[in-house]
C-alpha positions in Angstrom: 128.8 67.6 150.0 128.3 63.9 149.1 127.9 62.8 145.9 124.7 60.1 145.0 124.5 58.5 141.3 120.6 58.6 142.0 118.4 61.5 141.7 116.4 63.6 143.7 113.2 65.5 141.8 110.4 67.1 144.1 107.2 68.1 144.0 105.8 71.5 145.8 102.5 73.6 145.9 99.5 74.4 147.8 96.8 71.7 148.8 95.0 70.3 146.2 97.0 71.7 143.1 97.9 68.3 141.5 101.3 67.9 143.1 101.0 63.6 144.0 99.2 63.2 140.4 102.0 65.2 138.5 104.8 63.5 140.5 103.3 59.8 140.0 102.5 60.5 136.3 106.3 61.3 136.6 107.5 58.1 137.9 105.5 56.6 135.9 107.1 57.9 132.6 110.6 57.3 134.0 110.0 54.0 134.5 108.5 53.4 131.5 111.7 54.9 129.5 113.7 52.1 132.1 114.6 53.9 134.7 114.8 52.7 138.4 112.6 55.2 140.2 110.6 55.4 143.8 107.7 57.2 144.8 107.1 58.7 148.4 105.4 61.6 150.0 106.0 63.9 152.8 105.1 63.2 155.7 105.6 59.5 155.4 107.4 57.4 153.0 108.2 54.7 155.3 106.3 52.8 158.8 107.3 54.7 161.5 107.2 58.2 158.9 103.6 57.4 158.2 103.0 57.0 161.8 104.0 60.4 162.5 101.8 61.4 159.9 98.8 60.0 160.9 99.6 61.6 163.9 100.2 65.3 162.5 97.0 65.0 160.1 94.4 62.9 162.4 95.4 64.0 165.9 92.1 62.7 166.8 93.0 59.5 166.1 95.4 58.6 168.4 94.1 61.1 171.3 90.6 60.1 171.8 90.0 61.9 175.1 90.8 64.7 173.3 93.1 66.7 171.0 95.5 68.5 172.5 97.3 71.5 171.4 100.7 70.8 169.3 102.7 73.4 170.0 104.2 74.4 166.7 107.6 73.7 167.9 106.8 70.4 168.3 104.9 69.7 164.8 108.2 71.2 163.0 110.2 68.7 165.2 107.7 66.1 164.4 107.7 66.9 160.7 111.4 66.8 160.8 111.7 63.3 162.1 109.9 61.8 159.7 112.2 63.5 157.2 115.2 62.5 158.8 113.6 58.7 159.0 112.5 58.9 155.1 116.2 60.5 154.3 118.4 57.5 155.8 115.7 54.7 155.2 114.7 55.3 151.9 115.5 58.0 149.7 119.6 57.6 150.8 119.6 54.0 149.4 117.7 54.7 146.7 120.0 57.3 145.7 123.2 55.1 146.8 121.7 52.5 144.2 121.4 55.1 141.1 117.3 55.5 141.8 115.6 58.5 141.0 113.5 59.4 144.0 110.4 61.3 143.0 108.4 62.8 146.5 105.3 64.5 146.8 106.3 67.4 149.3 109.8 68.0 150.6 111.6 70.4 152.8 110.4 73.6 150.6 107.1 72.8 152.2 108.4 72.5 155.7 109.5 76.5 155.0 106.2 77.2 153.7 104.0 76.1 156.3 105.7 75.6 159.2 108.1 78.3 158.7 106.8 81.3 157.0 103.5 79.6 158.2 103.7 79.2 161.8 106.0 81.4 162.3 109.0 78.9 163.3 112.6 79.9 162.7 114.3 79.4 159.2 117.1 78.4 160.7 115.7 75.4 162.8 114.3 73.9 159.5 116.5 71.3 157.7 
């Protein structure tokens, strides 16, 4: 296992139950008492993460000939390439620096919804 002086610290719960106003209040106060701290959210965090959620949350967006069906294969591997994107572009160099990442959602949510959720295997989720 490897070792960051940074933290990590995530936020997790259902829709609408204050999780991005709890975790901003958060960095916030952390940076108020001097520490060096981000913010980001799952899905997203960074261009290309954003991009894939834009896609996941407003299909109809980019397909305007009509949505089609994700399979929900495809939206875990979608959802887990924007976390692998967020992990080495962000949050690992913030972490590498000392920061104290703070994220609205984070892989707990990826069991949740499209684990236990749709059904996809634990063991494909990282």
């Amino acid at each position: 296992m490897i070792h960051y002086p940074g933290r990590l610290i995530t936020f997790e719960g259902i829709d609408g139950s204050g999780k991005t106003e709890q975790a901003k209040r958060l960095a916030g106060f952390l940076q108020g008492v001097n520490y060096k701290v981000i913010f980001s959210r799952e899905p997203g965090g960074d261009k290309f993460s954003e991009h894939l959620r834009d896609l996941l949350k407003h299909p109809e967006k980019v397909f305007t000939d009509g949505v089609p069906k994700i399979h929900k294969r495809t939206e875990l591997i979608l959802f887990e390439a924007a976390r692998a994107n967020l992990i080495e572009n962000v949050i690992k160099p913030a972490l590498q620096e000392g920061k104290v990442a703070v994220l609205d959602r984070f892989l707990d949510s990826t069991w949740a919804y499209q684990g236990f959720g749709n059904g996809n295997n634990l063991n494909d989720i990282m």
